[in-house]
PDB file of N, CA, C and O in Angstrom:
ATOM      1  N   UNK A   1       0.856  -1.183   0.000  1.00  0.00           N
ATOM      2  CA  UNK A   1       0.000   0.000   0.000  1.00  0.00           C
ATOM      3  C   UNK A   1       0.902   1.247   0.000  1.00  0.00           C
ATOM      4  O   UNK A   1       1.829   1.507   0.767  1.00  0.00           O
ATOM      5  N   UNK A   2       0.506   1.833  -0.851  1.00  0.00           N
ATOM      6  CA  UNK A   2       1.612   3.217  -0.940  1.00  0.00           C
ATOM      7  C   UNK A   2       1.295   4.356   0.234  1.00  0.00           C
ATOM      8  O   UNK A   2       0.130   4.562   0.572  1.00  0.00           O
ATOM      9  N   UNK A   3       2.618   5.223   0.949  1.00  0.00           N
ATOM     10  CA  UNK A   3       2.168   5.985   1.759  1.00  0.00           C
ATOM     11  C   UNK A   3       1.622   7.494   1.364  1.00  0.00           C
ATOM     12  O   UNK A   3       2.343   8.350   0.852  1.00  0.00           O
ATOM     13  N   UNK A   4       0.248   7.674   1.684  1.00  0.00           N
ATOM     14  CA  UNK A   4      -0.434   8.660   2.040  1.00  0.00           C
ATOM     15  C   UNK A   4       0.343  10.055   1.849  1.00  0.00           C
ATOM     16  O   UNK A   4       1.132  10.606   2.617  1.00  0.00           O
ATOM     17  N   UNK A   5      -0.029  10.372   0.844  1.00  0.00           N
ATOM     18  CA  UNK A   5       0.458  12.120   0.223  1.00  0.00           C
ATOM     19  C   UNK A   5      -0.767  13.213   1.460  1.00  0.00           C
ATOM     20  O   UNK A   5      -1.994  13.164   1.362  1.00  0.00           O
ATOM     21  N   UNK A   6      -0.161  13.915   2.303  1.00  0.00           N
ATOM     22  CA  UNK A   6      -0.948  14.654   2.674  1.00  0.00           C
ATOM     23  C   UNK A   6      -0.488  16.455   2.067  1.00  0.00           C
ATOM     24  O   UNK A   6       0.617  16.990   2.159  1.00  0.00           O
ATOM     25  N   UNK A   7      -1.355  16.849   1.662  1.00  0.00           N
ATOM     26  CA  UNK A   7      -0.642  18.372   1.455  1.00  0.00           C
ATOM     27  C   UNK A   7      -0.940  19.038   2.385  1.00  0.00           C
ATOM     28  O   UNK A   7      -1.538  18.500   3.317  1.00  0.00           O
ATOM     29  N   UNK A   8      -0.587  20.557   2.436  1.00  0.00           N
ATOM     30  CA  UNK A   8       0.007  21.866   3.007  1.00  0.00           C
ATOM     31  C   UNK A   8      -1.628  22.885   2.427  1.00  0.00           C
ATOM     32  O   UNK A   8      -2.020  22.909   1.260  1.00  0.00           O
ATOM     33  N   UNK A   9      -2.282  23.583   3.554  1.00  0.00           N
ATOM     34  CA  UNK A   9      -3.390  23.976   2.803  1.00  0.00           C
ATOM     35  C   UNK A   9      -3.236  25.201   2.069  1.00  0.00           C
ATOM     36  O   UNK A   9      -4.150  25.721   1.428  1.00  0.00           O
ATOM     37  N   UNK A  10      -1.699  25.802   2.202  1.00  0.00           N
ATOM     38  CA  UNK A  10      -0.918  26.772   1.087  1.00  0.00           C
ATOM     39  C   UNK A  10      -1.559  25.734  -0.515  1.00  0.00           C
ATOM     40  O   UNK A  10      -2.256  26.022  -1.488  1.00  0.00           O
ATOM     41  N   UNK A  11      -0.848  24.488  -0.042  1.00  0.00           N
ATOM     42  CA  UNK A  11      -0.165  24.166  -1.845  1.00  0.00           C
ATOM     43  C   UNK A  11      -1.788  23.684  -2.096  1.00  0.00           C
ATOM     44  O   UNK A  11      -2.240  24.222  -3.107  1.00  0.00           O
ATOM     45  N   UNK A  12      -2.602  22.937  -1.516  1.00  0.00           N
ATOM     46  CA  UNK A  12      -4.443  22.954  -1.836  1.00  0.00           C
ATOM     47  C   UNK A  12      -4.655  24.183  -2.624  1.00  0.00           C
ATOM     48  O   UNK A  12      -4.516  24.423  -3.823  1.00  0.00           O
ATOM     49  N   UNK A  13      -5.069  24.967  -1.515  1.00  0.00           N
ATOM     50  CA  UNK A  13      -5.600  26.742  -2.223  1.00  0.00           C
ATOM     51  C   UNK A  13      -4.471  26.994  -3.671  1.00  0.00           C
ATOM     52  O   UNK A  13      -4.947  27.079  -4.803  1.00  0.00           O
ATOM     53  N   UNK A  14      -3.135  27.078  -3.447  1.00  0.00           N
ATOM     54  CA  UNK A  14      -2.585  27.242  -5.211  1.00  0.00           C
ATOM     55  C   UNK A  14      -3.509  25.901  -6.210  1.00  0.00           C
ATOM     56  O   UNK A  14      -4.132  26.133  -7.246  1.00  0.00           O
ATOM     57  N   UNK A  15      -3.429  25.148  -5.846  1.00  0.00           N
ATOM     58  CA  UNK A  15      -3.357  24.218  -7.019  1.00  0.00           C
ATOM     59  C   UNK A  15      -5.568  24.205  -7.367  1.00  0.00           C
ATOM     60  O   UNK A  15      -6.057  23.746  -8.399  1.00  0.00           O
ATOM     61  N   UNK A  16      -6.499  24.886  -6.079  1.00  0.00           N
ATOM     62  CA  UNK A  16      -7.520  24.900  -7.222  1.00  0.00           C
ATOM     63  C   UNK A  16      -7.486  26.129  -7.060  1.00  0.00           C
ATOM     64  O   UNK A  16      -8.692  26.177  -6.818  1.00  0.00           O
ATOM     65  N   UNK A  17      -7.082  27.496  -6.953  1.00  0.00           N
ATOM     66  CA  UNK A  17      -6.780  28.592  -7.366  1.00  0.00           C
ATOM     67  C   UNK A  17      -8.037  29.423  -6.940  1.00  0.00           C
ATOM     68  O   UNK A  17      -8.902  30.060  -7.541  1.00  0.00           O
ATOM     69  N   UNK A  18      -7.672  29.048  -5.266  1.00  0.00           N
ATOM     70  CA  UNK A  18      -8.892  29.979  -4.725  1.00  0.00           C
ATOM     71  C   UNK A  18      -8.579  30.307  -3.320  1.00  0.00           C
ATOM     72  O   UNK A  18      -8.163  29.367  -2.642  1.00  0.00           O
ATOM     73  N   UNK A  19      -8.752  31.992  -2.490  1.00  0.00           N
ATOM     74  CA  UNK A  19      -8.449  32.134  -1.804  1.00  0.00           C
ATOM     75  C   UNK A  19      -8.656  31.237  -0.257  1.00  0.00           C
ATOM     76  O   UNK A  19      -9.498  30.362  -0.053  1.00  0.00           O
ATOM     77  N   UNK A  20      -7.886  31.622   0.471  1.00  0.00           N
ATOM     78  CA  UNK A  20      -8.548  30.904   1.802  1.00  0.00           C
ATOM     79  C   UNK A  20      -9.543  31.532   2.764  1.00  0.00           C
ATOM     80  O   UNK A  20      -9.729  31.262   3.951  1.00  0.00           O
ATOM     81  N   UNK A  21     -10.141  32.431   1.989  1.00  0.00           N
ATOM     82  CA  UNK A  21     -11.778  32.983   2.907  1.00  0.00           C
ATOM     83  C   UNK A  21     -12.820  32.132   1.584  1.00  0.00           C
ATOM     84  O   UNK A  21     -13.935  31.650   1.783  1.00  0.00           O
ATOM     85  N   UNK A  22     -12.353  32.140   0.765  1.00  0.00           N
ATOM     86  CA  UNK A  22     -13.181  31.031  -0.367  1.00  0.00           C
ATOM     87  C   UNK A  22     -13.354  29.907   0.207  1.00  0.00           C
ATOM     88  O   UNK A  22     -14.440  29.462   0.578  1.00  0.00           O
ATOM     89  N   UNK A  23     -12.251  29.364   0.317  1.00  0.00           N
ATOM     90  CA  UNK A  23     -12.309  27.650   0.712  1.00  0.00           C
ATOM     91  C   UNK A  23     -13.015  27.842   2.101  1.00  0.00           C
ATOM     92  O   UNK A  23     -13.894  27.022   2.366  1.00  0.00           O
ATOM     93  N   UNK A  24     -12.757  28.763   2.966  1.00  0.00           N
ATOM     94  CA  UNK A  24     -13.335  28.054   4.571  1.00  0.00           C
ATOM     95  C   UNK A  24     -14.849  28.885   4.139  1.00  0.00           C
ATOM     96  O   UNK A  24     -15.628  28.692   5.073  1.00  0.00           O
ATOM     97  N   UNK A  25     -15.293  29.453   3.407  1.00  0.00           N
ATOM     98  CA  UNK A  25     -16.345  29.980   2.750  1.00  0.00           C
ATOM     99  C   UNK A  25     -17.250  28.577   2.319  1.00  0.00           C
ATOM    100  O   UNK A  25     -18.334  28.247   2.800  1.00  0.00           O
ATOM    101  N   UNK A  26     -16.585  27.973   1.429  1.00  0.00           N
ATOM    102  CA  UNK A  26     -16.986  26.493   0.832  1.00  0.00           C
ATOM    103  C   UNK A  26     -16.869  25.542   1.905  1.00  0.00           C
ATOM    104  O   UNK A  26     -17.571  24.535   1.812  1.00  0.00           O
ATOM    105  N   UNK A  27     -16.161  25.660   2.847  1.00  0.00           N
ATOM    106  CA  UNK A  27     -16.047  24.528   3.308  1.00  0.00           C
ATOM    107  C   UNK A  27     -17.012  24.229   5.040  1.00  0.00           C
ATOM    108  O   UNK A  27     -17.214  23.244   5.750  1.00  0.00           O
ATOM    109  N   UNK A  28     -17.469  26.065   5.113  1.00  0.00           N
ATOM    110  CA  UNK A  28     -18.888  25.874   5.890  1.00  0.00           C
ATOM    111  C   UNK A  28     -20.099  25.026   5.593  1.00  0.00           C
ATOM    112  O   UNK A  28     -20.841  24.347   6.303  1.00  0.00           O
ATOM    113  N   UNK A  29     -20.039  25.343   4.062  1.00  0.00           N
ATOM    114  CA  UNK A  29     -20.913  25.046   3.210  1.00  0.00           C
ATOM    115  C   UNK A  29     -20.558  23.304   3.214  1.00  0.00           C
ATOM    116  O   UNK A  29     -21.402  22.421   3.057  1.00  0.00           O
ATOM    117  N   UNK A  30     -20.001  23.227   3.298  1.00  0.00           N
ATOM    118  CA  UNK A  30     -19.984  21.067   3.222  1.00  0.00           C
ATOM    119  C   UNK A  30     -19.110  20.727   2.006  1.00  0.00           C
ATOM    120  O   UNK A  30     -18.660  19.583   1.955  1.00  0.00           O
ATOM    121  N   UNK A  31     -18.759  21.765   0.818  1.00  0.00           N
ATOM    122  CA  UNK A  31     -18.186  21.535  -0.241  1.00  0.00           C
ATOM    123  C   UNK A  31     -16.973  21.650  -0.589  1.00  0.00           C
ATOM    124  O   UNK A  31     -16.679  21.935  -1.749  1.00  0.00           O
ATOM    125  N   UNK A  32     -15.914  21.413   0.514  1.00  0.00           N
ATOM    126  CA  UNK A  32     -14.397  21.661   0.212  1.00  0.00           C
ATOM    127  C   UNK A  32     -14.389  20.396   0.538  1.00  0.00           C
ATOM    128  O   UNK A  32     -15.251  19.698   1.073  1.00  0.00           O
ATOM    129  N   UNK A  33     -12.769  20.042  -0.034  1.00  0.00           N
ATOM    130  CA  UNK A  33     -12.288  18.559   0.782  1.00  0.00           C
ATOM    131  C   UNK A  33     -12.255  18.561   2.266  1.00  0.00           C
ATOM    132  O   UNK A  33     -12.347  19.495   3.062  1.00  0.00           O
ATOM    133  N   UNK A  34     -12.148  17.688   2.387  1.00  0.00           N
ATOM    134  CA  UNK A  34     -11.933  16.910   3.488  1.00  0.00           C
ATOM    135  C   UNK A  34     -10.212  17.289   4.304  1.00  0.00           C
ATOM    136  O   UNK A  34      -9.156  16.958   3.764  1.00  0.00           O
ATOM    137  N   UNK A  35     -10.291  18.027   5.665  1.00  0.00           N
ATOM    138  CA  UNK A  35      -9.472  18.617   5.965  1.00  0.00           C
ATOM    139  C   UNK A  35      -9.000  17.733   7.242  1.00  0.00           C
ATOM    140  O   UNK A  35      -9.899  17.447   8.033  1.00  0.00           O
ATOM    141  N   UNK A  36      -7.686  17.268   7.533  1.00  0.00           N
ATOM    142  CA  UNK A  36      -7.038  16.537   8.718  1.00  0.00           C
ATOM    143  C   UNK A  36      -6.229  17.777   9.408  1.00  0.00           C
ATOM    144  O   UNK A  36      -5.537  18.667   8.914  1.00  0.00           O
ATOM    145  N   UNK A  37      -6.632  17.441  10.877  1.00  0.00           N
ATOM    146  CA  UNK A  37      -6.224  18.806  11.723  1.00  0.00           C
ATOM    147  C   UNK A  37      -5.118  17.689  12.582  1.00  0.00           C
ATOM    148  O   UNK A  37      -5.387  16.631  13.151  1.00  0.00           O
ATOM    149  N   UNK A  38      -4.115  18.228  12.453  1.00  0.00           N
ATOM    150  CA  UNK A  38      -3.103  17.975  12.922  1.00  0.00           C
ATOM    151  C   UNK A  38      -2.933  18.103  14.872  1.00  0.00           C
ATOM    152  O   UNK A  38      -3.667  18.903  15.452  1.00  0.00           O
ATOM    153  N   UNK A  39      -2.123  17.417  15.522  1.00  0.00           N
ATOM    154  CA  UNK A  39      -2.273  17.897  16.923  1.00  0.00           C
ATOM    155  C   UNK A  39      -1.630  19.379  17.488  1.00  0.00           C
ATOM    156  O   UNK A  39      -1.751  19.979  18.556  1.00  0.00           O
ATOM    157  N   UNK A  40      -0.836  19.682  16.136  1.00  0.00           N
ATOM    158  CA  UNK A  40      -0.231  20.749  16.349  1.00  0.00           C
ATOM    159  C   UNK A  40      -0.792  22.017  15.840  1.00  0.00           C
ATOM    160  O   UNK A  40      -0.399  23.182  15.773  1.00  0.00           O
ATOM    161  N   UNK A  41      -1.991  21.281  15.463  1.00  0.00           N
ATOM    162  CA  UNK A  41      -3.376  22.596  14.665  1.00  0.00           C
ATOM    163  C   UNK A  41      -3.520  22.815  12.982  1.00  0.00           C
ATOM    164  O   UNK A  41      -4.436  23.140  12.227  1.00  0.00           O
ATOM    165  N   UNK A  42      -1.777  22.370  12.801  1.00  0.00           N
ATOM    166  CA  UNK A  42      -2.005  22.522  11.330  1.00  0.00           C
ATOM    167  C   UNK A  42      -3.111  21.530  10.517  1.00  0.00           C
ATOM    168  O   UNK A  42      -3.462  20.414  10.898  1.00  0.00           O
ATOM    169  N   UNK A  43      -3.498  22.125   9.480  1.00  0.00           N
ATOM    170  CA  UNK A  43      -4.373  21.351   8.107  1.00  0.00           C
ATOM    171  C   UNK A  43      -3.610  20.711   7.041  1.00  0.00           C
ATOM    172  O   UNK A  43      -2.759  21.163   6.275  1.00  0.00           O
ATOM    173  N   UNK A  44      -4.058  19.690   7.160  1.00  0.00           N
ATOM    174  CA  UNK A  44      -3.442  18.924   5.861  1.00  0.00           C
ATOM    175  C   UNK A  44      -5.010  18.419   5.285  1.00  0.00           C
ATOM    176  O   UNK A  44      -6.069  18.473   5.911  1.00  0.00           O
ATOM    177  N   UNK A  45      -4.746  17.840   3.676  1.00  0.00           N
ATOM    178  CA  UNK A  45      -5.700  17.274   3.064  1.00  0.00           C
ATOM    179  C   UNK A  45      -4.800  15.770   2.061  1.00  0.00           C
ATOM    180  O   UNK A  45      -3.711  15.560   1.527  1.00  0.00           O
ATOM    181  N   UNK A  46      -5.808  15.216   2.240  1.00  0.00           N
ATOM    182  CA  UNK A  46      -4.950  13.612   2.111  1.00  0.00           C
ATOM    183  C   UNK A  46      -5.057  13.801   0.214  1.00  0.00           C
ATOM    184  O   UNK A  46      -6.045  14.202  -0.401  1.00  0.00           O
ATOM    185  N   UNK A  47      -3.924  13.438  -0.287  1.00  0.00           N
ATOM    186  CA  UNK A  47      -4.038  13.947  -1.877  1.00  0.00           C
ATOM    187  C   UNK A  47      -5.084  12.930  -2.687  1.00  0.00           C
ATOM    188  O   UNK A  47      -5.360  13.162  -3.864  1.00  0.00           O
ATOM    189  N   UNK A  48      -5.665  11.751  -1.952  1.00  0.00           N
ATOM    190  CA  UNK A  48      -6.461  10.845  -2.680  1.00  0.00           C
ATOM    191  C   UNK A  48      -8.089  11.736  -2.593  1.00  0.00           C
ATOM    192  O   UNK A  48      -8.998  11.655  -3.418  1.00  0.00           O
ATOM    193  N   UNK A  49      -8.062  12.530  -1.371  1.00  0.00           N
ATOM    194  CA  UNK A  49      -9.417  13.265  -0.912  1.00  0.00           C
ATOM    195  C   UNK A  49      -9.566  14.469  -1.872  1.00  0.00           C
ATOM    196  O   UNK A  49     -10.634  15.002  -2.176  1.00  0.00           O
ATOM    197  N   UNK A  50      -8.624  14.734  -2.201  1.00  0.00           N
ATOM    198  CA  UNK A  50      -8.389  16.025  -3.364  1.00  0.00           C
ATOM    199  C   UNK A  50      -8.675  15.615  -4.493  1.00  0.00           C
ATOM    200  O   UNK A  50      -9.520  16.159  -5.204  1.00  0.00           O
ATOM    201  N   UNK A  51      -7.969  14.537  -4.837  1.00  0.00           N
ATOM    202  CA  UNK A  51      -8.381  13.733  -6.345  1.00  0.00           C
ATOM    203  C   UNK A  51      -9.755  13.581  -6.825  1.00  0.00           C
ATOM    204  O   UNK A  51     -10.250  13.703  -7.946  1.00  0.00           O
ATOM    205  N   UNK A  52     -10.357  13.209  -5.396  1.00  0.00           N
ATOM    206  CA  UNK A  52     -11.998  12.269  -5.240  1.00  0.00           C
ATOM    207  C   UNK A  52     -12.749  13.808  -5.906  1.00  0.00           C
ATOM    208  O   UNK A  52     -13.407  13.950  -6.937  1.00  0.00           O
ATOM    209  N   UNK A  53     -12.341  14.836  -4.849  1.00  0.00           N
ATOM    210  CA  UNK A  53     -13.274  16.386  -5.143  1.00  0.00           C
ATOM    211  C   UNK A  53     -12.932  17.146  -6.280  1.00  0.00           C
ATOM    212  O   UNK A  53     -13.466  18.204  -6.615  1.00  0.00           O
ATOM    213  N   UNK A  54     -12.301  16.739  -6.680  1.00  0.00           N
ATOM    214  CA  UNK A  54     -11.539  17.303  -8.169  1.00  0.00           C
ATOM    215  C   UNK A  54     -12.950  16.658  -9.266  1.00  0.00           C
ATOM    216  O   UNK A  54     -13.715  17.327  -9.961  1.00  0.00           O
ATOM    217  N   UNK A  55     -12.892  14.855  -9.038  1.00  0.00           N
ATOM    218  CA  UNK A  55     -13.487  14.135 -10.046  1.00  0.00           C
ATOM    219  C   UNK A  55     -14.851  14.477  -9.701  1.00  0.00           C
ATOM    220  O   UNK A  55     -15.831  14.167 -10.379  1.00  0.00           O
ATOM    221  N   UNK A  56     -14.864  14.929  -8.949  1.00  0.00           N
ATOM    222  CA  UNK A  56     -16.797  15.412  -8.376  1.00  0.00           C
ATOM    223  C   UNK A  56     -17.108  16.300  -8.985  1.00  0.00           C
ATOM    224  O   UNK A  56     -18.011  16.137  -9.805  1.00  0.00           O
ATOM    225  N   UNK A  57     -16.422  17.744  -8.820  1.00  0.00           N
ATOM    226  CA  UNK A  57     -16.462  18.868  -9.747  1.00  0.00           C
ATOM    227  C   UNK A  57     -16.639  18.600 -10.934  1.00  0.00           C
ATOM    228  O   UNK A  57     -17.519  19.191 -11.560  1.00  0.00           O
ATOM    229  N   UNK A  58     -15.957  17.778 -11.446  1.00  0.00           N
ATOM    230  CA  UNK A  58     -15.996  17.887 -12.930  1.00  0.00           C
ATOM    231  C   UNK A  58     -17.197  16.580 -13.475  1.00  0.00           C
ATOM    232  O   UNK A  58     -17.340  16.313 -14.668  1.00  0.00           O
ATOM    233  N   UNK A  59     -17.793  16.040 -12.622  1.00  0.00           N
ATOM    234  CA  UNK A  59     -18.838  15.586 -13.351  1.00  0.00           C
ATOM    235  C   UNK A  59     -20.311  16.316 -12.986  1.00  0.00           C
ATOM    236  O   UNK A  59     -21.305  15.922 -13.596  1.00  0.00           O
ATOM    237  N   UNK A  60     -20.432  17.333 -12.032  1.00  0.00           N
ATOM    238  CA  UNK A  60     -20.827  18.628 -11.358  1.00  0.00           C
ATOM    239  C   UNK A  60     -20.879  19.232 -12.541  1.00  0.00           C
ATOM    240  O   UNK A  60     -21.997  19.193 -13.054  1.00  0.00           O
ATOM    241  N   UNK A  61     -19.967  19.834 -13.214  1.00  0.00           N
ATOM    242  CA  UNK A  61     -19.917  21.067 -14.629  1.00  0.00           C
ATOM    243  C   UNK A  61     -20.648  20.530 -15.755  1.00  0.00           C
ATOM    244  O   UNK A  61     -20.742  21.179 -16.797  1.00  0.00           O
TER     245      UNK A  61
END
């Protein structure tokens, strides 16, 4: 089983190209990925959970 890509919620917000009052905007709303809170507070998002909401969007459009 390959290990688990988690990203940085910097490199998330660059890569779908939207601010971070957008995303926690969307993500009140139920419609951002799926966010892992770290014990040290930071956010990560698991890169398979990004993939999944990527392929959602685009059958969404």
């Amino acid at each position: 089983m390959p290990k688990p890509e988690y990203l940085r919620l910097p490199a998330v917000l660059e890569e779908i190209d939207m601010s971070r009052a957008a995303f926690y905007r969307m993500r009140a709303r139920g419609e951002a990925p799926k966010l892992i809170k770290l014990p040290n507070g930071q956010l990560r998002v698991n890169r398979t959970d990004l993939d999944a909401w990527w392929a959602a969007r685009e059958v969404a459009a």
